[in-house]
VOGU-987625 format. One record per residue (C-alpha): residue in three letters; x, y, z. Coordinates in steps of 0.2 Angstrom, whole numbers. Example, Ala and Ser with C-alpha at 12.3 -4.5 7.8 and 13.67 -1.06 7.14 Angstrom:
  dotor      X      Y      Z
    ALA     62    -22     39
    SER     68     -5     36
REM end
This chain:
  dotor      X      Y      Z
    UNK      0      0      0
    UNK     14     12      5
    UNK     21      7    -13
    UNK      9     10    -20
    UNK      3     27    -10
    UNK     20     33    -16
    UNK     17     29    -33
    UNK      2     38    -35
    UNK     10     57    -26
    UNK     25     55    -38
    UNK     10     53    -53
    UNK      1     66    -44
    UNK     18     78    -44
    UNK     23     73    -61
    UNK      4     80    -70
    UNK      7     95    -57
    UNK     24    102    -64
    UNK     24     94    -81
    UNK     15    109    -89
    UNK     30    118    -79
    UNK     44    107    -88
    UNK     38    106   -104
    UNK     36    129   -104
    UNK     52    129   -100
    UNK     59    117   -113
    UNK     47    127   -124
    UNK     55    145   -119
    UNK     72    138   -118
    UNK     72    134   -138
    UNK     63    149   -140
    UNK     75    161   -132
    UNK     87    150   -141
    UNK     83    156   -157
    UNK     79    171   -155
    UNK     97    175   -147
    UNK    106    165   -163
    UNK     96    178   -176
    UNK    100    191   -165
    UNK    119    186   -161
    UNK    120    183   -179
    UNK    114    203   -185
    UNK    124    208   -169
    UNK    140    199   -178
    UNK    136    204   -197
    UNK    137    223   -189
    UNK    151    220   -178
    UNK    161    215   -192
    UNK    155    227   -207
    UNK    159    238   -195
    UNK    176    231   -192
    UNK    178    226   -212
    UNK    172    245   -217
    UNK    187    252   -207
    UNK    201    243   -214
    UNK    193    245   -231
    UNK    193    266   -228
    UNK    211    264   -220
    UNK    214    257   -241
    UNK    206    272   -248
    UNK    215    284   -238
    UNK    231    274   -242
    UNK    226    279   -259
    UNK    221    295   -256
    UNK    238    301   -249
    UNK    245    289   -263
    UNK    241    302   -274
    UNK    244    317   -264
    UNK    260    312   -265
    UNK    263    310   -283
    UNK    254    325   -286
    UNK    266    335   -275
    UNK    282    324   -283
    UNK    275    330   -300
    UNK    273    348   -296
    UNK    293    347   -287
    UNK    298    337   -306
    UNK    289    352   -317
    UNK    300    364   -307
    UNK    316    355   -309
    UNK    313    351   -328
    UNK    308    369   -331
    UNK    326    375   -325
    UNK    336    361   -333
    UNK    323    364   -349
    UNK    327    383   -349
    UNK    346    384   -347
    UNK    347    380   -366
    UNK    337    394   -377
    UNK    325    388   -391
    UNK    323    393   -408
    UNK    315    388   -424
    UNK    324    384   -440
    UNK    317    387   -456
    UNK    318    369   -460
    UNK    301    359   -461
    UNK    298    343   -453
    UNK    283    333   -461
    UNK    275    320   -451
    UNK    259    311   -448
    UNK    250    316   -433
    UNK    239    304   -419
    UNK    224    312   -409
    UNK    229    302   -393
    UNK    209    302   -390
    UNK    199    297   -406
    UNK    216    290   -414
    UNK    211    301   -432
    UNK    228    304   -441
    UNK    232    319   -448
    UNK    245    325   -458
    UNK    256    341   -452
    UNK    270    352   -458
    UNK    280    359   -444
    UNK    295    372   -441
    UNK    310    362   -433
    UNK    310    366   -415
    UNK    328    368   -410
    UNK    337    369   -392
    UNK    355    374   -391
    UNK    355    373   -410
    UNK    350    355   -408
    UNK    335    346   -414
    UNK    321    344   -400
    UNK    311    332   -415
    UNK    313    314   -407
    UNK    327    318   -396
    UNK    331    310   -380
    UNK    342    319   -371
    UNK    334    331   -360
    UNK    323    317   -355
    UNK    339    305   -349
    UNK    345    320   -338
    UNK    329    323   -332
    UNK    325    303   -327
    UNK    341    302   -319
    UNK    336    315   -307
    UNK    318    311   -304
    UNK    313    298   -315
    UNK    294    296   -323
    UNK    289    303   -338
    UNK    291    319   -346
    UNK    288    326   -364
    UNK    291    343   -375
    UNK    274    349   -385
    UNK    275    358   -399
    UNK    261    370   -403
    UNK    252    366   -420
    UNK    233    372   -428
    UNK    227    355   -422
    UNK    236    354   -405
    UNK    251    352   -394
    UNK    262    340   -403
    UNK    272    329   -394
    UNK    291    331   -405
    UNK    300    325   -389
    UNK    295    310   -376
    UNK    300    297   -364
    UNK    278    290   -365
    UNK    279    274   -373
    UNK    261    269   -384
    UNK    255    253   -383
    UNK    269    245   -397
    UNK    283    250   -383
    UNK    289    267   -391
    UNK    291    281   -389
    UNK    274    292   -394
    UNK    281    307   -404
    UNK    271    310   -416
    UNK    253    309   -405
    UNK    246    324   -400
    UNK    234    331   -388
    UNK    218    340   -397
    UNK    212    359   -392
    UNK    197    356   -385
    UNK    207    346   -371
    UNK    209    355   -354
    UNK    226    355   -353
    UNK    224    363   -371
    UNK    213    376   -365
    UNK    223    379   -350
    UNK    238    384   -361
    UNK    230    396   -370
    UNK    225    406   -354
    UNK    243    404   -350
    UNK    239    394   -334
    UNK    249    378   -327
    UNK    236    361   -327
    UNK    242    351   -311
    UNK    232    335   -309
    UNK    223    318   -317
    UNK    224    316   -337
    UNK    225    305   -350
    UNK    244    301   -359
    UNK    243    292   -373
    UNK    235    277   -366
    UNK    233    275   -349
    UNK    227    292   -334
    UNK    244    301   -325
    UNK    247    314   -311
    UNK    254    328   -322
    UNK    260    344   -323
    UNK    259    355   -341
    UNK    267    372   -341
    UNK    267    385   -358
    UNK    283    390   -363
    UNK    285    405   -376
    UNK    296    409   -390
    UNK    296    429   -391
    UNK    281    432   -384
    UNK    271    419   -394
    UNK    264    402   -388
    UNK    277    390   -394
    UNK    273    374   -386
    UNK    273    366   -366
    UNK    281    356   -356
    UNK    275    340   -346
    UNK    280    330   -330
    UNK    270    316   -326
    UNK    268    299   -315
    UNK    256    284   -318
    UNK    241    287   -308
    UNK    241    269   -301
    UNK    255    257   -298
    UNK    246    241   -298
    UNK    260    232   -291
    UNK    265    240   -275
    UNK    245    240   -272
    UNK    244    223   -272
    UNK    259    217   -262
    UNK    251    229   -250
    UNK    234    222   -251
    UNK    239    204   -254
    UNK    246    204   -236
    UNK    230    211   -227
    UNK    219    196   -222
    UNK    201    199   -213
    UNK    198    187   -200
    UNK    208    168   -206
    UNK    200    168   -224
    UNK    194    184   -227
    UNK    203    197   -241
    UNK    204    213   -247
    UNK    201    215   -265
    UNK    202    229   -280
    UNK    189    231   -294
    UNK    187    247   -307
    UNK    170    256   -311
    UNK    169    240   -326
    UNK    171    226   -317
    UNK    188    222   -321
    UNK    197    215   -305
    UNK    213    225   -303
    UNK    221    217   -289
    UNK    213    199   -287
    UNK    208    188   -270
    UNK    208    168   -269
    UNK    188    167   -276
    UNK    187    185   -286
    UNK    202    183   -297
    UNK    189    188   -318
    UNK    177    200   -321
    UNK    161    204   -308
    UNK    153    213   -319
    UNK    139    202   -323
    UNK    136    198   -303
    UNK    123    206   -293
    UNK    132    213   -282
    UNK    142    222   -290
    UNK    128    233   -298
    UNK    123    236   -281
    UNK    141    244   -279
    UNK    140    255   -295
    UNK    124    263   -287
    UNK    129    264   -270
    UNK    139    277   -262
    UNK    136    274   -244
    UNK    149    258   -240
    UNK    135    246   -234
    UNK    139    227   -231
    UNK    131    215   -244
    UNK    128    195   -241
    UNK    128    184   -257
    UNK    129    167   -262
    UNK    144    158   -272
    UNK    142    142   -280
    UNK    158    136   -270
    UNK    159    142   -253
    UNK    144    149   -248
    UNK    138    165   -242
    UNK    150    179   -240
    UNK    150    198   -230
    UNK    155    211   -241
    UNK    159    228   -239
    UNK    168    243   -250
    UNK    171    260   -251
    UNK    173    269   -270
    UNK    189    281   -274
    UNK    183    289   -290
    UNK    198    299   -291
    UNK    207    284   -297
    UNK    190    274   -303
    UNK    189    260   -292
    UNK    182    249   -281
    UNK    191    244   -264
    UNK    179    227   -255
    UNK    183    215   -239
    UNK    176    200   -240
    UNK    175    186   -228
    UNK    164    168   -226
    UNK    149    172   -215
    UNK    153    156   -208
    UNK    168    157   -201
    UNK    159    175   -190
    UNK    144    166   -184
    UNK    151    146   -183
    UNK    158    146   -167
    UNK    148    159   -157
    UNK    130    150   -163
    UNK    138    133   -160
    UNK    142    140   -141
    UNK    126    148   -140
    UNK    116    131   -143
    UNK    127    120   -132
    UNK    125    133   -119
    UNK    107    132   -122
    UNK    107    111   -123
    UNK    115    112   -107
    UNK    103    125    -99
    UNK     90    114   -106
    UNK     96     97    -96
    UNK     98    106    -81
    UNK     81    113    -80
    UNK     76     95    -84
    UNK     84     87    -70
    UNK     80    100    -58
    UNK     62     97    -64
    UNK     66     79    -58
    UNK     71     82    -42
    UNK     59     95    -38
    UNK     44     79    -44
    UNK     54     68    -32
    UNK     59     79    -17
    UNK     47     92    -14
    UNK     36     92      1
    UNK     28    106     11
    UNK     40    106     24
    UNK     53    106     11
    UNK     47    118      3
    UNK     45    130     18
    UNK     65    126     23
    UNK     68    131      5
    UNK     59    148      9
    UNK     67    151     24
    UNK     84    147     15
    UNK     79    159      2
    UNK     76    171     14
    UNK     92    168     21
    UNK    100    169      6
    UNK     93    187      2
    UNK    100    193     17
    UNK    116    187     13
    UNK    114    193     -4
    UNK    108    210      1
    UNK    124    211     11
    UNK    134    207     -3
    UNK    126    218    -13
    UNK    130    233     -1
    UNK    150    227      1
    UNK    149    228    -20
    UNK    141    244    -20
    UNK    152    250     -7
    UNK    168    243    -17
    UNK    162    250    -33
    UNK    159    269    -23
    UNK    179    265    -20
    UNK    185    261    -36
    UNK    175    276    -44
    UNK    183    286    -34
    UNK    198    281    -36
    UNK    195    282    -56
    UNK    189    300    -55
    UNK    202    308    -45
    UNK    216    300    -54
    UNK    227    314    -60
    UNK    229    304    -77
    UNK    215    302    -90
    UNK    208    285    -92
    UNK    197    278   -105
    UNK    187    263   -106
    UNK    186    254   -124
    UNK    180    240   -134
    UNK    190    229   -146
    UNK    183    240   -160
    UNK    187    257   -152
    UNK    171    262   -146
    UNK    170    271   -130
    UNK    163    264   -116
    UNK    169    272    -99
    UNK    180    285    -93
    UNK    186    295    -78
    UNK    181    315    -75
    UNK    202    321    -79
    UNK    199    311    -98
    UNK    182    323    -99
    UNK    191    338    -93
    UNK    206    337   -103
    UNK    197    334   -120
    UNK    183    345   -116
    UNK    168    334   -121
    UNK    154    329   -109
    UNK    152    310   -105
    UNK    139    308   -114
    UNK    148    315   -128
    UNK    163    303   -128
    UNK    151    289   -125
    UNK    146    291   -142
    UNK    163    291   -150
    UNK    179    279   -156
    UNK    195    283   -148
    UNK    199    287   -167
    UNK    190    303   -166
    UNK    201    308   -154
    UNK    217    306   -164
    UNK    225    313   -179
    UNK    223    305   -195
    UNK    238    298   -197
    UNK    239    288   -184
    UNK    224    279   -193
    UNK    236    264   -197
    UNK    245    265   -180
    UNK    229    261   -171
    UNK    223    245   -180
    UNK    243    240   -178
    UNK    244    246   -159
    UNK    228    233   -155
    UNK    235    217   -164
    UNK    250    220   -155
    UNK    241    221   -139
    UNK    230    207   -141
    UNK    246    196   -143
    UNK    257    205   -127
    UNK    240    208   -116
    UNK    249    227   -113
    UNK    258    240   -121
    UNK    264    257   -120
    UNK    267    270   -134
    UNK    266    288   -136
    UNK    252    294   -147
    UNK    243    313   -148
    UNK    224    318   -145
    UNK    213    330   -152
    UNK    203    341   -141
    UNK    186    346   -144
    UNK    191    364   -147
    UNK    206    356   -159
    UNK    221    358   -147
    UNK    234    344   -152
    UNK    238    338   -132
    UNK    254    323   -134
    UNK    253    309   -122
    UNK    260    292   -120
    UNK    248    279   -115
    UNK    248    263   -106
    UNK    236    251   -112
    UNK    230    233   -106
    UNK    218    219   -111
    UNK    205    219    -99
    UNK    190    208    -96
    UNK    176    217    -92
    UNK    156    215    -93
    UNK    157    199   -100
    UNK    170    206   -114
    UNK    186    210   -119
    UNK    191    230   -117
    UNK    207    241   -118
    UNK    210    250   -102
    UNK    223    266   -109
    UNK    229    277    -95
    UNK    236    293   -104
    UNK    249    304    -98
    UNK    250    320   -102
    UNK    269    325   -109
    UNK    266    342   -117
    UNK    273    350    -98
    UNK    286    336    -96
    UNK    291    338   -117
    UNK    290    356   -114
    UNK    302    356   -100
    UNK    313    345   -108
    UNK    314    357   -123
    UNK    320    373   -114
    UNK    332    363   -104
    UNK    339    355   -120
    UNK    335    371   -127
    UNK    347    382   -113
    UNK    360    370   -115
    UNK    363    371   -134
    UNK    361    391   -131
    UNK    374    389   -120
    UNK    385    379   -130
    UNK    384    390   -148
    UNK    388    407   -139
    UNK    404    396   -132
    UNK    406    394   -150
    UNK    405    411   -157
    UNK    416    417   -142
    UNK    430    406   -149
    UNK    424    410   -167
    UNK    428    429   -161
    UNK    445    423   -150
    UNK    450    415   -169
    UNK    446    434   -176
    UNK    456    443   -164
    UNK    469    432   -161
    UNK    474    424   -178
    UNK    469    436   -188
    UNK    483    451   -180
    UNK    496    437   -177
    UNK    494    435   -200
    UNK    493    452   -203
    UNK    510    453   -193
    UNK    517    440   -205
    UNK    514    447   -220
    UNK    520    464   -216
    UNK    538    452   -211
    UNK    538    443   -228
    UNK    534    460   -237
    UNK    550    467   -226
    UNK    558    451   -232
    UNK    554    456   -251
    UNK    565    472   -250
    UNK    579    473   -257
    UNK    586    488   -246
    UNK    583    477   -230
    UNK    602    469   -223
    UNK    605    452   -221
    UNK    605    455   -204
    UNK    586    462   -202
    UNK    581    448   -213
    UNK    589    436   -199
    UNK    579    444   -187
    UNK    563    446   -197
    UNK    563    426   -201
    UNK    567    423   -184
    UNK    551    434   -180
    UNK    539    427   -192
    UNK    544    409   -185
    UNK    540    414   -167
    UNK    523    421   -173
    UNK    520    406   -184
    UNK    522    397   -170
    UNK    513    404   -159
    UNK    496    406   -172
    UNK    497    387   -173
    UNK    495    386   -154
    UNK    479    396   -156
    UNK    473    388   -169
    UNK    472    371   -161
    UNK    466    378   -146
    UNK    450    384   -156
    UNK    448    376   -170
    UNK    437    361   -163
    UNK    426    376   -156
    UNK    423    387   -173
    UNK    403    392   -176
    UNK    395    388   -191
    UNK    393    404   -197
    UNK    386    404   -215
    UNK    369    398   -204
    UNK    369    415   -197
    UNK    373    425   -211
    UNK    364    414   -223
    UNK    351    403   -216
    UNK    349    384   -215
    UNK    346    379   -233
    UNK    363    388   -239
    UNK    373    381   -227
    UNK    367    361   -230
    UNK    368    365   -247
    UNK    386    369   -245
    UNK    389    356   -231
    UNK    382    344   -248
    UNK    394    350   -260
    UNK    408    347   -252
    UNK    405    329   -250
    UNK    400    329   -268
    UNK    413    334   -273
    UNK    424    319   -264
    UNK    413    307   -278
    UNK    410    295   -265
    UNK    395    297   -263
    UNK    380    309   -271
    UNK    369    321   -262
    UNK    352    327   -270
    UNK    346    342   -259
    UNK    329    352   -262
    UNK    320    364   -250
    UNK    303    373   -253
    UNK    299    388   -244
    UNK    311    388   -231
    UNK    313    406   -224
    UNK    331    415   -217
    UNK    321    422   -204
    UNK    318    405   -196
    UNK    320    404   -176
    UNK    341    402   -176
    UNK    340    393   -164
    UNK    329    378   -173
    UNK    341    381   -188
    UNK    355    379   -180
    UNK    348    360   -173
    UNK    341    355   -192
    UNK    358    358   -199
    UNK    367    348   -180
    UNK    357    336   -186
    UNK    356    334   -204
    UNK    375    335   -206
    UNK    376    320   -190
    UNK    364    310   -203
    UNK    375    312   -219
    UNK    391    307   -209
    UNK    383    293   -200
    UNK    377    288   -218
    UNK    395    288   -222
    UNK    402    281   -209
    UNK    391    264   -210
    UNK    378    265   -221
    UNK    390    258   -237
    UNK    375    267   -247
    UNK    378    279   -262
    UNK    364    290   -263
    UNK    357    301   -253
    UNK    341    312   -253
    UNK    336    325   -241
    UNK    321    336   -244
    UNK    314    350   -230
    UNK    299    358   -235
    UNK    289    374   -224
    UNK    272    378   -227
    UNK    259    387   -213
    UNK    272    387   -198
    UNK    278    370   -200
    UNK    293    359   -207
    UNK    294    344   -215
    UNK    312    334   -217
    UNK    314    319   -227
    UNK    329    310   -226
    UNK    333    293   -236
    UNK    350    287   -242
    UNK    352    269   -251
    UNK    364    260   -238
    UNK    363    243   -229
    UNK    351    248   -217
    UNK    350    241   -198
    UNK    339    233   -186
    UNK    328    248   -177
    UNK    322    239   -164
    UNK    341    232   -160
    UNK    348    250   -164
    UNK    335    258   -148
    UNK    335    245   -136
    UNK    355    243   -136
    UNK    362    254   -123
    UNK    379    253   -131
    UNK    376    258   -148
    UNK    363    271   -157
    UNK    370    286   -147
    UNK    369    298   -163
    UNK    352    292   -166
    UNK    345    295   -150
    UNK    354    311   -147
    UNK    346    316   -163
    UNK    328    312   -158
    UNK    332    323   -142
    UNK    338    336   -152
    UNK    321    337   -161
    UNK    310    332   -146
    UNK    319    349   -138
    UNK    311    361   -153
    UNK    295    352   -150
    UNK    296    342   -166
    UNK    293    322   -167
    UNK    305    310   -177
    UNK    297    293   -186
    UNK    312    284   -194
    UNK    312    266   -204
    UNK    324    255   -210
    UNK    327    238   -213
    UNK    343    227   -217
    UNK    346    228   -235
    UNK    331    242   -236
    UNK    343    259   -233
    UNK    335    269   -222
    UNK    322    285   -218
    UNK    319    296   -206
    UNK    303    308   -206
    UNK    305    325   -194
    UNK    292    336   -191
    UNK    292    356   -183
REM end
């Protein structure tokens, strides 16, 4: 009976919660799906998000691509134009007949020309000015002659599509470029050549007054192959890529599945009339469904797209998600189990006074967390450092009162941003660098600048760390402000090279005034000598005299020598005394120094002159000391208050990271980047083994 008795509650039980178990299974699955649709959008956005960064970072790589051709090409016209103009030009009264090539509709037409001479030489299908220009700058430059129909090219390194040179081709006069040399005016940017689109520059030139022809410098607009050993070592994700289609369809720089013409895919339409960016799934008959996402550079008419397997975002999160959820759901089964078999009522009222037990004890935990939390805000607030909070991605999601106060924007307001917003645009590439590196050390420290909401440039070095926080990986960075500790640093340094130059020009003025009598002395002695009335024995004395004072000027001169004052920087500037620092080495022939400098002023702060030219001339002689290289190329550049140095020679290079670390060795490096740091400038140098190497300084 009591079997039996028994049976019958735990029947009783089972019909009374199995409406219970079989909801919860029931909301379990449910949930289930609905958090694996969800976590699936949640991930298509995290990564377009992710995918449409590093796709932008491309099209500003682009962008300053051709920035800088455009700014090499307008430096190559201004060369050119001097070398082009040291010859005269004239016009012979012999004809040259020849058929002519519009480079746009390819329609021949037959001309008759005067013969265009330079230094009495023909310019008609010479080379030579064009082999002293590409020595000096390389790419591509061409002499127009003016005609009814055109400018005519007589004289041109542009190759046609046969592999020769394209005299004879012309560009017509309903052509920009045309019509910009009949107002006289320079044309500086995108055209067509021949048979492919350049950066070029077009300049008139005259012959007595009259429009005889113009002058052009160029560069191919796109040079596929650095572009794609660029892209070809990107990768999104394990099998994701980056690749390069033009406004046709044609693939410029291919991917492992996207290596033809896309033209004929639907997403690609979706591409041509879209401007915004926005990621796309579709289908391939091999590999399934894919995440794409691109950004358009019309300047150059392409295409940049990332593209990664949806499957290998979603796979292992959805796969954790349902064993998560399988797991749940057995739980909840066998507590189901237990509660059929082990309820009772006095059961049931121990389980409520253990609830209310643990309610209490909860409440007091909750109150020891709060309290502890109280602390470490804080804590957080009055740290004299700023602190932001970030995810993986950038986005902001905490930060202490000091980070608010130094950038001057409201919580709420940096809440809604990236820590990208907050940095220049050149460190763009340094920040998705400065993450990967920090996912694979857990910390690292760098210095980095941030942009104030009312613009202000603050420098800081920050201290990041991988962090787990609300269930997710963050970056902790602690920032430190240097512009005090950089300022300080600058009018020490600053005081102490003062102090050493007017040591200098006092032994420049000991030289002056102690050499300079002590020759003058000699010279009326050997003029003495020279007379023919003077004795034999005033001659002894005289010689006698002259080698004491010889003596004596040698003395001085090896006390100051070591100490003389450059000068030519004070009377001259900067640019005139590297210039002359440069041809003396040239002219040892060991090694060659090209020089250039653009708006450079003499009435620059001495003081910052006199450190560019320290540490220009300590780069040339370390560049010949160990660098084995035999070119060297230094361009400084000023425009709106600031300079630009570029310095780059072609020598054997070195390890960086071995050169910095090494307390040994690296000193004229590292006393060169204090030098800078001391006038408030910032150094970035490269190099490699077998690479040469460049350093990048900025005022």
């Amino acid at each position: 009976m009591d079997v039996n008795k028994n049976i019958n509650n735990l029947y009783v039980k089972f019909k009374l919660f199995y409406p219970v178990f079989i909801g919860s299974i029931f909301s379990i699955a449910l949930i289930t799906v609905v958090l694996v649709s969800k976590s699936k959008q949640e991930i298509y956005n995290l990564s377009e998000k992710n995918m449409r960064l590093e796709v932008n970072t491309i099209r500003y790589m682009f962008e300053r691509e051709r920035e800088l051709k455009l700014e090499k090409v307008k430096t190559n016209l201004k060369v050119a134009h001097e070398l082009f103009f040291r010859n005269p030009i004239s016009f012979s009264d012999k004809e040259i007949q020849l058929e002519a090539i519009n480079q746009h509709t390819l329609e021949t037409s037959i001309l008759t020309i005067p013969a265009m001479m330079r230094n009495n030489n023909l310019v008609y299908k010479s080379t030579e000015f064009q082999e002293e220009t590409y020595q000096l700058f390389g790419g591509t430059i061409t002499i127009f002659q003016k005609t009814d129909i055109g400018y005519l090219r007589i004289s041109t390194n542009v190759l046609n599509t046969a592999g020769h040179a394209a005299v004879g081709t012309f560009i017509p006069n309903n052509s920009p470029v045309a019509k910009a040399m009949m107002k006289g005016e320079i044309f500086e940017g995108r055209a067509y050549v021949v048979n492919d689109w350049y950066i070029t520059s077009y300049e008139p030139f005259y012959h007595h007054d009259t429009l005889a022809g113009m002058l052009y410098v160029g560069d191919k607009e796109k040079d596929l192959e650095k572009l794609r050993n660029i892209l070809q070592k990107l990768k999104i994700g394990q099998n994701g890529y980056i690749f390069v289609v033009d406004q046709k369809g044609e693939v410029i720089i291919d991917a492992p599945d996207i290596n033809q013409s896309v033209a004929h895919e639907e997403w690609f339409n979706d591409m041509i009339g879209d401007t915004s960016g926005t990621g796309h799934l579709f289908k391939s008959s091999n590999q399934g469904e894919y995440l794409l996402t691109y950004a358009r550079y019309d300047e150059f008419g392409l295409i940049i797209a990332a593209i990664i397997p949806t499957r290998e975002l979603t796979y292992d999160p959805i796969k954790n998600l349902i064993i998560t959820a399988v797991y749940f759901a057995l739980l909840i089964s066998i507590l189901f189990i237990l509660m059929v078999l082990l309820t009772t009522t006095r059961r049931v009222h121990k389980l409520l006074n253990a609830i209310r037990l643990s309610n209490i004890k909860l409440r007091s935990a909750k109150d020891a967390l709060r309290q502890s939390e109280y602390n470490f805000r804080t804590l957080f607030n009055n740290s004299s450092d700023e602190m932001l909070v970030s995810d993986m991605q950038g986005n902001i999601i905490e930060m202490n009162e000091m980070a608010c106060e130094t950038l001057e924007y409201t919580r709420e307001e940096l809440l809604k941003m990236n820590i990208l917003d907050l940095k220049p645009a050149k460190f763009g590439q340094k920040f998705l660098e400065n993450r990967n590196q920090l996912v694979r050390s857990g910390s690292l420290i760098f210095d980095s600048e941030y942009i104030t909401k009312t613009g202000n440039l603050i420098p800081v070095e920050i201290n990041s760390r991988l962090l787990d926080f609300n269930q997710q990986k963050v970056v902790l960075s602690i920032s430190r402000n240097l512009k005090m500790r950089n300022e300080l640093e600058r009018k020490v340094l600053s005081a102490v090279i003062q102090t050493e130059e007017r040591e200098r020009e006092r032994f420049s003025k000991d030289m002056h005034d102690g050499l300079g009598p002590m020759l003058s002395t000699v010279k009326l002695y050997v003029g003495e000598l020279a007379d023919a009335h003077t004795s034999e024995e005033e001659k002894a004395s005289y010689i006698k005299q002259v080698n004491e004072i010889i003596d004596e000027a040698v003395s001085s001169t090896r006390e100051i020598s070591n100490n003389l004052m450059p000068r030519v920087i004070h009377e001259y500037g900067v640019v005139k005394a590297i210039q002359a620092f440069c041809n003396k080495i040239n002219l040892t022939n060991r090694i060659k120094i090209d020089f250039n400098s653009i708006g450079v002023d003499q009435t620059m702060d001495k003081n910052i002159q006199l450190i560019l030219f320290r540490v220009i001339s300590e780069l040339i002689n370390n560049t010949i000391k160990h660098a084995k290289a035999t070119l060297i190329s230094i361009n400084i550049e000023a425009n709106e208050g600031k300079i630009k140095v570029e310095f780059n020679d072609n020598g054997i290079g070195f390890n960086t990271e071995k050169i910095m670390s090494d307390k040994k060795i690296g000193i004229g490096l590292k006393s060169i980047i204090s030098r800078i740091k001391s006038i408030n400038g910032r150094c970035q140098f490269s190099s490699e083994e077998g690479q040469g190497f460049k350093i990048i300084i900025e005022i």
